[in-house]
C-alpha positions as CSV (number, residue, x, y, z in Angstrom):
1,X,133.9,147.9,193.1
2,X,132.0,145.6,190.5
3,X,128.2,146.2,190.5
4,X,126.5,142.6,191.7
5,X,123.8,140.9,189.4
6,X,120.6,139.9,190.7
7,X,119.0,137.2,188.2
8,X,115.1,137.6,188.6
9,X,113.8,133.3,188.2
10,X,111.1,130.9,190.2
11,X,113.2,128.3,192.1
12,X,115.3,125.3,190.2
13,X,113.8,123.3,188.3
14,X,116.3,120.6,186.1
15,X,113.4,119.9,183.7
16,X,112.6,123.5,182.9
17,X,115.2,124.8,180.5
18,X,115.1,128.6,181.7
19,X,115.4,127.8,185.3
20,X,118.1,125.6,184.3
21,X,119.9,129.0,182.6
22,X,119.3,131.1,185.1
23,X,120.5,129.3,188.3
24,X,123.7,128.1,185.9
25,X,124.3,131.7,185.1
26,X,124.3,133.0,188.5
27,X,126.5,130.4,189.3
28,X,129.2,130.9,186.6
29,X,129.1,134.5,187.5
30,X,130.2,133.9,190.8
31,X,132.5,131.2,189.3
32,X,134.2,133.9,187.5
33,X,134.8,136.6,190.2
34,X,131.4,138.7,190.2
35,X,129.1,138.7,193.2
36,X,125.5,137.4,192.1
37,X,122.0,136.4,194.0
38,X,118.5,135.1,192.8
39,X,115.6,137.3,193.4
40,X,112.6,134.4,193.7
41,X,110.4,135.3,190.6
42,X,107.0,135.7,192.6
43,X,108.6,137.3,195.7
44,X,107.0,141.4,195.6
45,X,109.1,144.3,196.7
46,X,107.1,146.4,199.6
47,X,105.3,149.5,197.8
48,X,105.6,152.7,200.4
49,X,102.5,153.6,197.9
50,X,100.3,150.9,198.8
51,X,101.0,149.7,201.7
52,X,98.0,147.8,202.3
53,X,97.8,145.9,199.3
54,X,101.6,145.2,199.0
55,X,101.7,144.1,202.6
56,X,99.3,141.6,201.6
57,X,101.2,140.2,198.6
58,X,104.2,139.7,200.9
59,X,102.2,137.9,203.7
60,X,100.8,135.7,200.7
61,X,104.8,135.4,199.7
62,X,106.1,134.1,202.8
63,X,103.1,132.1,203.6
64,X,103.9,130.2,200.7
65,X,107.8,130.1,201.1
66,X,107.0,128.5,204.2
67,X,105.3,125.6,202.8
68,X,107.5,126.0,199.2
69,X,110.3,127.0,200.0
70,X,112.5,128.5,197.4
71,X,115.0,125.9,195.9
72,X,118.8,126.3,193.9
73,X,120.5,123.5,192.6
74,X,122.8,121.3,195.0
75,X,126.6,122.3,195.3
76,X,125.8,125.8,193.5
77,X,126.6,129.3,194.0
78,X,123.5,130.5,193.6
79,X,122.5,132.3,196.8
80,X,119.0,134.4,197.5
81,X,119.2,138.1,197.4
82,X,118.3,140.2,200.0
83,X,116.5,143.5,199.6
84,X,119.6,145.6,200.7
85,X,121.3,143.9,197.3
86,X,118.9,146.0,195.0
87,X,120.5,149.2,195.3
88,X,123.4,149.1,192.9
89,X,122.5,145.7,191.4
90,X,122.5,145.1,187.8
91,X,118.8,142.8,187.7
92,X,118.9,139.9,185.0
93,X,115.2,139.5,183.4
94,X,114.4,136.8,181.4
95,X,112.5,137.9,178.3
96,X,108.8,136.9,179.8
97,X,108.7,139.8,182.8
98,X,107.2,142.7,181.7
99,X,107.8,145.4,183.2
100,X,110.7,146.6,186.2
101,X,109.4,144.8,189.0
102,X,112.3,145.3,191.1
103,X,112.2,148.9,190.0
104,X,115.6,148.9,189.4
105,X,117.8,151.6,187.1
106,X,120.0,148.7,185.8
107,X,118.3,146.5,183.8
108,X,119.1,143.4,181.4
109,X,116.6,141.5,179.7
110,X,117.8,138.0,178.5
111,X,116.1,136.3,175.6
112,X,115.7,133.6,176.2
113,X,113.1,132.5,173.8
114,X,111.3,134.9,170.9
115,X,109.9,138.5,173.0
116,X,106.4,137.8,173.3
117,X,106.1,134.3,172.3
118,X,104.8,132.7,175.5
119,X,102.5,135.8,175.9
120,X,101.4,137.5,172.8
121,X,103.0,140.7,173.8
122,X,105.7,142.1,176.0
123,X,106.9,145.2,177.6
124,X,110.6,146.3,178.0
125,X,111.9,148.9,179.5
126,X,113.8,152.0,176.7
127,X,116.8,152.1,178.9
128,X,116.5,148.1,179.0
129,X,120.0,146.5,177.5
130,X,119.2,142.8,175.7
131,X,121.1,139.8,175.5
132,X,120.0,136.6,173.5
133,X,120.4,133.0,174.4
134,X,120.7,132.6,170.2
135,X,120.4,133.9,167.2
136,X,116.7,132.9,166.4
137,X,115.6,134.7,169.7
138,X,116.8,137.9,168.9
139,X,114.9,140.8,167.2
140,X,116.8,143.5,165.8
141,X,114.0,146.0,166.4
142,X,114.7,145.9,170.2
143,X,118.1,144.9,170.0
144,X,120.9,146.4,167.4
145,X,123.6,144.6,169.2
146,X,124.3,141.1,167.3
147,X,127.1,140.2,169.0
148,X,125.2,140.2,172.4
149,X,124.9,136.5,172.8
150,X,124.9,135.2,176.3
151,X,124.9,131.0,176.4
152,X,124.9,129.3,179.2
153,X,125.1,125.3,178.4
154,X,124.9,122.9,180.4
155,X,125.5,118.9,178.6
156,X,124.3,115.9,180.1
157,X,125.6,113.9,178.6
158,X,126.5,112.0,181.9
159,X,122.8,111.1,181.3
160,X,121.6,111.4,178.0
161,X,123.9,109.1,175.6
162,X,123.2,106.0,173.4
163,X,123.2,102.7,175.2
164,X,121.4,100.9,173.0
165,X,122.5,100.4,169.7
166,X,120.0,97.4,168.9
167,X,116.5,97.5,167.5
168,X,114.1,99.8,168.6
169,X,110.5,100.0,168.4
170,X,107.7,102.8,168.4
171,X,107.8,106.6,168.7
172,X,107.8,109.4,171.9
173,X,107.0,113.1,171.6
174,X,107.3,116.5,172.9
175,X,104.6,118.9,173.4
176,X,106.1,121.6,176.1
177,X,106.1,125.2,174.3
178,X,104.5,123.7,171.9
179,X,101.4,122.8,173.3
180,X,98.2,122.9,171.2
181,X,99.6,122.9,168.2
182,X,98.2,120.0,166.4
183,X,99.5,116.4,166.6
184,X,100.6,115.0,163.2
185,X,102.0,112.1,164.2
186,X,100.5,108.4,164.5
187,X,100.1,108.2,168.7
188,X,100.4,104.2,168.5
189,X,102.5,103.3,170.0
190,X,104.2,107.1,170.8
191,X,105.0,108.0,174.5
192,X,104.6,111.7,175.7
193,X,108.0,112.7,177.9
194,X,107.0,116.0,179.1
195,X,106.9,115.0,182.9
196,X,109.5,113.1,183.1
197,X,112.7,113.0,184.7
198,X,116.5,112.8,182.7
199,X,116.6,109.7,183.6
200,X,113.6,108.3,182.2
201,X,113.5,110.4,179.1
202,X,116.4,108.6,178.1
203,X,115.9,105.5,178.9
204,X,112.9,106.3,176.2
205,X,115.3,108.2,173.7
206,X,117.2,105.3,173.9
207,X,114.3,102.9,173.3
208,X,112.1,104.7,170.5
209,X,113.0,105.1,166.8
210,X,112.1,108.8,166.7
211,X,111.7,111.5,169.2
212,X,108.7,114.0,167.8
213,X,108.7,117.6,169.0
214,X,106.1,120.5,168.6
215,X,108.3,122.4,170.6
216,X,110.4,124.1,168.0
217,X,113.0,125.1,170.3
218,X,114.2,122.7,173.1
219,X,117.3,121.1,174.1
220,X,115.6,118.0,174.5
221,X,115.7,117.6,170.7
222,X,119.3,117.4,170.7
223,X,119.2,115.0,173.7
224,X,116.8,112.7,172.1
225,X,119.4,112.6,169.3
226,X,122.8,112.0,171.5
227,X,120.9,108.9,172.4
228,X,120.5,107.4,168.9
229,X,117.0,107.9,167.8
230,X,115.3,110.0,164.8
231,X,114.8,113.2,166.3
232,X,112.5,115.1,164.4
233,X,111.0,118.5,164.9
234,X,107.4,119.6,163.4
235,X,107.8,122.8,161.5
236,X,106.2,125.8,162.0
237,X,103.9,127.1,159.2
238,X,105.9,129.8,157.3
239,X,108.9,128.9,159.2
240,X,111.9,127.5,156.9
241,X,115.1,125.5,158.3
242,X,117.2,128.3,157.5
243,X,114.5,130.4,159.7
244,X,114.2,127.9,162.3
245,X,117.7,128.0,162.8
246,X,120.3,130.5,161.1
247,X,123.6,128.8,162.0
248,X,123.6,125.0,160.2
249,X,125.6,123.9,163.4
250,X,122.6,124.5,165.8
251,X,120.9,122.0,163.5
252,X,123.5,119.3,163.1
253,X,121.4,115.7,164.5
254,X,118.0,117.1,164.3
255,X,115.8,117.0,161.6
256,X,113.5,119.7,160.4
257,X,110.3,118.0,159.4
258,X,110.1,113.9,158.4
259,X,111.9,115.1,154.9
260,X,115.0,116.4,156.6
261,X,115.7,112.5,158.8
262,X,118.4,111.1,156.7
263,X,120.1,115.1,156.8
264,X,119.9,114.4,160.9
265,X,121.3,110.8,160.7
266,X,124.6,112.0,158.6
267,X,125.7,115.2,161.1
268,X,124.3,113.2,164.3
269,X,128.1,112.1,165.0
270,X,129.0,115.8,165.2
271,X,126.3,116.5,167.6
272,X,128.7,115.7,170.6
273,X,131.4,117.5,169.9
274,X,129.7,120.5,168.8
275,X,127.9,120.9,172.4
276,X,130.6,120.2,174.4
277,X,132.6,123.0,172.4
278,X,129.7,125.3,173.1
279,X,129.8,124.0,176.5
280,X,133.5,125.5,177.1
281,X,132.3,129.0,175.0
282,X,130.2,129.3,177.4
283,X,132.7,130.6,179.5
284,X,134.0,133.4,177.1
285,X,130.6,134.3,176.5
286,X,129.9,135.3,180.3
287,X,133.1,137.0,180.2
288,X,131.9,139.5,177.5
289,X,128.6,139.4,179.9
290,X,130.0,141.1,182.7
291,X,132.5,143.5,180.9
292,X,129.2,144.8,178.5
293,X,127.2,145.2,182.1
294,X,130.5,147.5,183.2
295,X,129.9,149.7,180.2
296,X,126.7,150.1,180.3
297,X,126.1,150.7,183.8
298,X,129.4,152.9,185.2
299,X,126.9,154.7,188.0
């Protein structure tokens, strides 16, 4: 019988493109015949070796579940794993945990942005097998494997599309991952969209000229452009386009700096079609997911 996967995330969030991986991935998983749970990212396992202090962080835990209580997306498979589960799972890390804390033999860390970036450093296990949301988050020196890609996409373009094809006016910009870095942009007249919902972001993708992001790698970029406006991301200092983003066709619609805008306007059209093909890769892509996780983990 199949090992089941345990994917280790805080609870759904549609704005927060990790979450928005994780709960989808437990739920194609399921989709596609394995057996799969969420672990709740700050939930603690009971330590027989401090019993005091760990039975502390779990009263803390459940005090808080009680008033927050841990949340999946509506009409998904994404169920909450009990402790029993942990024996023979396979436990799915994104790339920010350090550490095992699930202590379990079977571990996959999924990159799901650069190792280290949101910390400075990070700590994997040597036994730890690595799977990469893309290319640019990779890094050979942990993980040999290239063909390890793992994708989960999820299009909305139900929500973001161009409805306005009139004139526009003014600027809005992203800050997310990328805050702190500094703002080179004029801020007349420029909204910020972080906190917003879909819904209102693009209402103001579909109002602005041009959608500005520090963040150098979020989907909203591509959004911003399925709804007809100048997206435009703010390089990174020693960072070239070819750097930013190996494969040409994870660039098509957004521009790399103000120089690269008219590049972005001519492959916007393909934008589309490119994401819903990556859309239906997705499922070949989990495939390979669970038959890798067979091989590496037999006992």
């Amino acid at each position: 019988m199949a090992r089941p996967f345990i994917i280790f995330a805080d609870s759904f969030n549609e704005n927060i493109g990790g979450l928005v991986a994780a709960h989808r991935l437990c739920h194609l998983l399921n989709e596609s015949g394995a057996t799969a749970f969420m672990w709740p990212h700050r939930k603690p396992l009971f330590d027989p070796r401090s019993p005091v202090a760990s039975g502390r962080l779990l009263y803390r835990w459940y005090r808080h579940a009680m008033q927050w209580p841990y949340v999946t997306p509506k009409g998904s498979r994404a169920p909450v794993a009990t402790v029993a589960r942990l024996r023979d799972a396979i436990v799915v890390y994104p790339e920010i945990v350090n550490g095992n804390p699930l202590r379990s033999r079977r571990v996959v860390r999924w990159l799901l942005h650069k190792p280290g970036f949101h910390t400075g450093s990070f700590e994997y296990g040597p036994d730890d097998r690595f799977f990469f949301y893309q290319q640019a988050f990779n890094d050979p020196a942990i993980n040999p494997e290239a063909d390890n890609q793992l994708r989960v996409t999820w299009i909305r373009d139900d929500i973001y599309r161009q409805t306005n094809f009139g004139p526009r006016q003014g600027t809005c910009y992203i800050l997310r991952k990328g805050k702190g870095r500094p703002l080179v942009h004029d801020l007349a007249d420029s909204i910020l969209v972080d906190e917003m919902s879909h819904t209102e972001m693009a209402a103001v993708f579909n109002r602005v000229t041009a959608c500005i992001s520090y963040d150098s790698y979020t989907m909203y970029s591509q959004f911003a452009a399925l709804c007809g406006c100048d997206s435009i991301v703010v390089p990174e200092a020693g960072v070239s386009k070819e750097q930013w983003y190996p494969d040409p066709q994870d660039r098509l619609g957004v521009a790399y700096g103000f120089d690269d805008v008219e590049t972005a306007r001519q492959s916007r059209p393909k934008l589309l079609p490119y994401l819903k093909a990556q859309e239906r890769e997705t499922n070949r892509t989990v495939m390979d997911f669970m038959r890798k996780c067979e091989r590496y983990f037999p006992e």
